[in-house]
N, C-alpha and C positions, 0 to 999 in steps of 0.2 A: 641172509637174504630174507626179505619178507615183500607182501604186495603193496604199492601203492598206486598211483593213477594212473593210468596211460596216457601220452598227449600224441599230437602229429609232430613226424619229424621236421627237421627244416633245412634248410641249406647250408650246409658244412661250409665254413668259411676255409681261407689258407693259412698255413701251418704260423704257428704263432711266430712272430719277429722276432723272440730270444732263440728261437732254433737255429736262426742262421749263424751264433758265433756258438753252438755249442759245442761243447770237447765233453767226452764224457769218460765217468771212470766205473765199472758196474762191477759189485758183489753179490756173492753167494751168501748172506748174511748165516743162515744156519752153519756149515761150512765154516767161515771165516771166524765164527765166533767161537767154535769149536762145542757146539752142540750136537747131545746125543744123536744118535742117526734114527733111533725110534725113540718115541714117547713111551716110557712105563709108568705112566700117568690114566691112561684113560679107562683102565679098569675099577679105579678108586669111586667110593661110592660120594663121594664129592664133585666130581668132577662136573664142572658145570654150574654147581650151582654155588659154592663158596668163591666170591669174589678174589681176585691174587693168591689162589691156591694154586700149589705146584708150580709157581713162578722162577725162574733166576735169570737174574739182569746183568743178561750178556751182551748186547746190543750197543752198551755204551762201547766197545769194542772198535765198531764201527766211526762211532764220533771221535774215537782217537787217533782215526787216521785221514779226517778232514784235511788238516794241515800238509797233508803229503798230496791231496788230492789235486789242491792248490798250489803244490808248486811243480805238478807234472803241468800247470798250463789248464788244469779241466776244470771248469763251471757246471758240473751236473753230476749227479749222482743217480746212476741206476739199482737199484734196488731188486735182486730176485724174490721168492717167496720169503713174507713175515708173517703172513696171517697164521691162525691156531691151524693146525694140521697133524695128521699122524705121522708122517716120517721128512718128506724131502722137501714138503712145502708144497707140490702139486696135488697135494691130496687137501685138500680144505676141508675145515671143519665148522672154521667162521671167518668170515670175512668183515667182522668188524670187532676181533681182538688180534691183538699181537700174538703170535705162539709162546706160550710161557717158557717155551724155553729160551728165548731172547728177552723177554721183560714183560713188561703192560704200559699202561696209556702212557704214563710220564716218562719212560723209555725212548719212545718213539716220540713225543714233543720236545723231548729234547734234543733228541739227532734232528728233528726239522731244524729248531729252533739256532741250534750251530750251525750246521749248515747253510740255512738263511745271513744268518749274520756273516759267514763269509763271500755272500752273492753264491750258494751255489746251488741249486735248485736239485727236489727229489723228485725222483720217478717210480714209480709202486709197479709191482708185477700185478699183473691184473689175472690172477688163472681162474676163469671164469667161463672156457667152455667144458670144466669136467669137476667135479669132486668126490671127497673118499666115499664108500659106498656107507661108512657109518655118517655120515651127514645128514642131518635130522629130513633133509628132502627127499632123501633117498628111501630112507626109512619110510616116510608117508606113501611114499610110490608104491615101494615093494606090499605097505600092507592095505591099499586100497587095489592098487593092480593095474594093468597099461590104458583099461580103457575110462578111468577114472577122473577127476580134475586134477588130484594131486600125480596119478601118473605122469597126466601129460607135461609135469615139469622134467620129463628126463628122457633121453630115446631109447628106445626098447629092440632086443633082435627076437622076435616070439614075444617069448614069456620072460624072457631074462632082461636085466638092463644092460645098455649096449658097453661094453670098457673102448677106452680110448687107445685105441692101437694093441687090441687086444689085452690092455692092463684091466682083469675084472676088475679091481680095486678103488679105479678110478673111470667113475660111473661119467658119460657125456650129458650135461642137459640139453635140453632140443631149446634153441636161442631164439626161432619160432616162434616158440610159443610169447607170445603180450607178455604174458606175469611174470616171463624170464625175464624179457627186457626190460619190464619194470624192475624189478629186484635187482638187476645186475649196475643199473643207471642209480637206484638209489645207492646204493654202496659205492660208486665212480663219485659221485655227489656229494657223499656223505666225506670222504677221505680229500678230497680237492679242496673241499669246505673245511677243513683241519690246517689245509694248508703245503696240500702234494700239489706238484705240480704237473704233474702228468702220469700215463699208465703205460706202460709194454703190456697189449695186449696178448698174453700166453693162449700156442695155437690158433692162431687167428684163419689161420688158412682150413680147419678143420671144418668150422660150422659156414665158414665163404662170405666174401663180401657183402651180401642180399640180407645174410641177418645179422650182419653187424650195424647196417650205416644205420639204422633208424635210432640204434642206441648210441650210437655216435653222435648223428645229428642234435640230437637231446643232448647228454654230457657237453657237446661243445656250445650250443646254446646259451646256456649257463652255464660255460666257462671258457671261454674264447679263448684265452688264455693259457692255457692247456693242451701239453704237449700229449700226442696219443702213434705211438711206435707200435706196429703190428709185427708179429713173427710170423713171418712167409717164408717158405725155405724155396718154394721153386711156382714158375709158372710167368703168368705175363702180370709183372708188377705194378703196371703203372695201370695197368687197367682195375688190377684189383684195388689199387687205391683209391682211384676214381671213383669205384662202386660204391665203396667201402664207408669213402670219408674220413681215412685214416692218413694223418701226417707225411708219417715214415711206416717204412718197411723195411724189414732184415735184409742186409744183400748176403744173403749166401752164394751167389755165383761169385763175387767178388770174394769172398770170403775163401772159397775153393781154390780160385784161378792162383790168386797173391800165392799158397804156401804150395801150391802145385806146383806150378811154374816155376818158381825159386827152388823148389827140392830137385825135379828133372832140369834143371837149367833148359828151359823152352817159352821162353818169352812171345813167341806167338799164340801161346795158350792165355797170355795176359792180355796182350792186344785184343783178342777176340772179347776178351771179356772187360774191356773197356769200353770198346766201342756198343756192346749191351747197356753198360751204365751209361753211356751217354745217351743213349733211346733213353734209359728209365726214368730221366727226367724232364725230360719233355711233355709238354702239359698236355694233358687229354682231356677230351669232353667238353662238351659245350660252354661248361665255367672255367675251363683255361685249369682243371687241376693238378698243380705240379709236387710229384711223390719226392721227399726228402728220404735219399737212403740213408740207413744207419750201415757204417763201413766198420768193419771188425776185422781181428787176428786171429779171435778165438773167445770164444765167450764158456757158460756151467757146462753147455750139451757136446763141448768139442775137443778132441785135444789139443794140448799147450803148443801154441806154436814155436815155442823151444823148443820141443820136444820132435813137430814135424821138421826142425829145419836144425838139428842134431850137431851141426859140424858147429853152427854157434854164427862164423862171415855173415851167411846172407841173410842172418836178422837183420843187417844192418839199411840193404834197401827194403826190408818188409816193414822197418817202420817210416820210414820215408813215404813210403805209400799209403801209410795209415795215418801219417801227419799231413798231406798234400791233396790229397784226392777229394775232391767234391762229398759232401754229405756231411754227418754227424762222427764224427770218428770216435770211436768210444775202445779204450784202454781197460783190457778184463782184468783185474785187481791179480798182482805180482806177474805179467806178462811184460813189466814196467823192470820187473827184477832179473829174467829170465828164468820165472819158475815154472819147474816143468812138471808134466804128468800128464799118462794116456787114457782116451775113453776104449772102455770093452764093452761089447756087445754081450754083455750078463748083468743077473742082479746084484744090484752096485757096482756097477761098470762106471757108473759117472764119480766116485766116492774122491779119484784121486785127481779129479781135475778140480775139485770140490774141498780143498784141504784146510785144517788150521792156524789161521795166522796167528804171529803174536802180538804182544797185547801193544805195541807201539812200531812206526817202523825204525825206531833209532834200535830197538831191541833186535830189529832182523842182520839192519846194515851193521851191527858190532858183533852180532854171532857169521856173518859172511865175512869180514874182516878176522875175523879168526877161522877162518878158513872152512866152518862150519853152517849148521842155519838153524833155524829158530823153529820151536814144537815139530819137530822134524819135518818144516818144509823143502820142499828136494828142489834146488838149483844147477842150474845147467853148467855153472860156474861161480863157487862164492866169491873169487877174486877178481869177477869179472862182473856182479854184480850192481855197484855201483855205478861203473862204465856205460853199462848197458840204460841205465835209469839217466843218466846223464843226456846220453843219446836221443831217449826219447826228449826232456826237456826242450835240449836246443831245437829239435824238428816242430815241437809243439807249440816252441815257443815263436818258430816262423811263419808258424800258421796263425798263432795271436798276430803277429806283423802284418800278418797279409790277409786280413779278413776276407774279404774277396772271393780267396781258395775255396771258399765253402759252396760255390754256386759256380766256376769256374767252368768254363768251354772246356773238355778232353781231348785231344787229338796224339795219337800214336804217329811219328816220321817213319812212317811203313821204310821208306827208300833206304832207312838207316837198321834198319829191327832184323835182330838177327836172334839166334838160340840164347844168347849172353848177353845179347846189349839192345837197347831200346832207349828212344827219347820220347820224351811225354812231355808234349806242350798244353802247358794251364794260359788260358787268357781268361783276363776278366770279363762278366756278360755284357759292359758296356768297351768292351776293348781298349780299355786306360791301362790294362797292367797285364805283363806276360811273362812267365817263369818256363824253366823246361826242367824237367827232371831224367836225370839222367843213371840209367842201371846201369851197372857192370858187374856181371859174373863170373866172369876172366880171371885168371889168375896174373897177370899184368895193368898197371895202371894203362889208362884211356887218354888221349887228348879232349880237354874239355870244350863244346862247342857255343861259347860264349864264358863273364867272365863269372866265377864262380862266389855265388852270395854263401854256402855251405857246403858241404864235405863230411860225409862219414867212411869210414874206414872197416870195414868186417876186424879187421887184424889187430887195428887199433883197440877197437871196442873188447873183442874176445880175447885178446893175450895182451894189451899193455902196451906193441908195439908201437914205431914211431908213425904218428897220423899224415892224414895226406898232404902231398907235396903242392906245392902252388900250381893252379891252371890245368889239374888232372881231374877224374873222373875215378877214382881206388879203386884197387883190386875189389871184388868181393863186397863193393859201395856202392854209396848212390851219390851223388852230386846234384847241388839247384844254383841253374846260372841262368843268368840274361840276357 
């Protein structure tokens, strides 16, 4: 980051027209590419200043698994931390190199550059309210002091700089401050002008809507185009978006409700949190601002939803609900495979939701086929593998069918919704088209309440057995009739 102008903000326009068909598939690039978990690089008396020193280009990694990205049905590519950093990626070092342990510049033009050529757009993590405390900002802070110009780029508790959720490590800037917003706008600037298409703003909820929008309003100014997803875990979202000028925001109530509800079989815990998401998009504010959530299974910060939903069945309507439901629905890289792994509340608790793929996915599906998995990824089932990835295709690929679904009316048939069984009617916002999706957690098939366009089967998917029968509803399924 460095200083340049300040301007006035302007009026955040509405969330760019590619987002209403996006599907999205998001990586842990470090993770994924099977890089070091720390840097034993930045003691060297080079560092920094020899151009492609300490480099390896692991990132092509990534570009090898476009082709699979494309045929789960997704158009976008979320990207977690790439920038230079000391360990996990939230610790910044620079925000306009690649971390050398994924590659350098022509690493990363060339995953755009694929990616482009298949229509599939990237999204950069943007972690930009905090970095490691060896960051040349920090460093200026600490040796002028809190009441200084270079202090005032970071927030302070006393005399100490303040860590982010108590991580000393990872110092917060005060977003406040002009010179932040300039610096953080020229780097949104700088990488959009490369040719990203948008940013997840990392911790967006911490510094609050008020010092986000003004650097919003700028970045989108100059690039209208540009999608910008904020991570909000809880609170009144539509309002923050409002504020904000941000796109999208994480639905973590949805995110909770989907593998809660399916694990205690209590379908009124979903209801409730449907009928939230239908509030959260409803347009607030005097410019009619309406929040596009991004809807999940499980993304780097959470565990594998194979993992919360262990018996393997009722994956089967948690991705039905991830292919149907209004928003952004974006597919966490191998939750497509049913690969599992728990977050711990320790250091490196996130490591194993965070694992090594391999270098192809024909490499993974022929070590699952042999009954095994590849750089020791742990699946829920190798022989159930491909099934499950199939699974998602067809629901995802209903949702390419049915463009519509991405902005869809929600209504729960309260009269019908019970612990196990629920109907969820999608109409379109101009009322030309209406689907119902139908749960069942039961251990006996349903009579279906209309005639049925799809059909998944828990039982089918998970063991092989025979799929659902004509005009049902599956055990341990989900069903989409008319």
């Amino acid at each position: 980051m460095s200083e340049t102008t300040s301007t006035s903000p302007t009026t955040t326009p509405a969330a760019p027209a590619w987002v209403r068909d996006a599907i999205a598939w998001q990586v842990y690039p470090l993770g994924f590419c099977g890089a070091p978990l720390v840097r034993d690089d930045l003691g060297a008396a080079e560092y920094g200043d020899a151009d492609g020193a300490n480099v390896v280009h692991r990132l092509g990694r990534v570009t090898a698994w476009l082709d699979h990205l494309v045929s789960l049905g997704a158009n976008v590519l979320i990207l977690n931390p790439v920038f230079d950093s000391v360990s996990h990626g939230y610790d910044t070092l620079d925000h306009r190199r690649l971390d050398p342990r994924l590659g350098d510049d022509a690493d990363i033009d060339a995953l755009l550059e694929a990616a482009h050529a298949r229509g599939v757009r990237v999204v950069l993590d943007g972690v930009f309210n905090h970095v490691s405390d060896r960051h040349p900002i920090v460093r200026r802070a600490l040796a002028d002091g809190p009441g200084s110009e270079a202090g005032a780029w970071i927030r302070w508790s006393g005399e100490h700089p303040y860590g982010f959720e108590g991580n000393d490590d990872l110092v917060e800037l005060d977003l406040a401050n002009p010179a932040v917003q300039d610096a953080i706008v020229q780097v949104m600037d700088l990488w959009l002008g490369r040719g990203v298409d948008g940013w997840r703003l990392d911790a967006m909820y911490a510094a609050g809507a008020k010092a986000w929008a003004p650097i919003i309003a700028r970045v989108k100014a100059a690039h209208p185009d540009a999608w910008i997803l904020g991570e909000v875990i809880h609170g009144d979202y539509p309002a923050f978006a409002a504020a904000s000028g941000a796109d999208s925001l994480t639905q973590y109530e949805l995110w909770k409700a989907i593998w809660s509800s399916l694990h205690d079989a209590n379908l009124w815990e979903l209801a409730h949190a449907l009928g939230r998401h239908e509030q959260f998009r409803a347009p607030v504010g005097a410019g009619g601002h309406r929040m596009v959530p991004q809807t999940f299974l499980g993304n780097h910060d959470t565990t594998r939803i194979a993992s919360q939903l262990p018996d393997g069945r009722d994956l089967a309507p948690a991705i039905a609900l991830l292919a149907l439901l209004p928003g952004v629905p974006t597919v966490y890289a191998g939750d497509e495979l049913g690969v599992v792994g728990v977050k711990e509340e320790r250091a490196g608790g996130d490591d194993a939701v965070r694992p090594v793929f391999p270098e192809t996915p024909e490499a993974l599906l022929e070590a699952a086929r042999a009954g095994g998995s590849a750089d020791g990824l742990s699946l829920l089932r190798a022989d159930a593998a491909e099934r499950i990835l199939e699974a998602h295709r067809r629901l995802l690929g209903l949702r390419r069918r049915e463009p519509w679904l991405a902005d869809a009316a929600v209504r729960v048939r309260e009269e019908t919704l019970a612990n196990g069984y629920a109907e969820i009617e999608l109409t379109a916002a101009d009322g030309s088209a209406r689907l119902v999706l139908v749960l069942n957690l039961g251990d006996e098939d349903a009579p279906a309440p209309g005639e049925v366009v799809e059909a998944l089967r828990g039982a089918a998917m998970i063991d092989g057995v025979e799929g659902a029968s004509a005009g049902v509803v599956p055990a341990h399924g989900a069903a989409v009739v008319r």
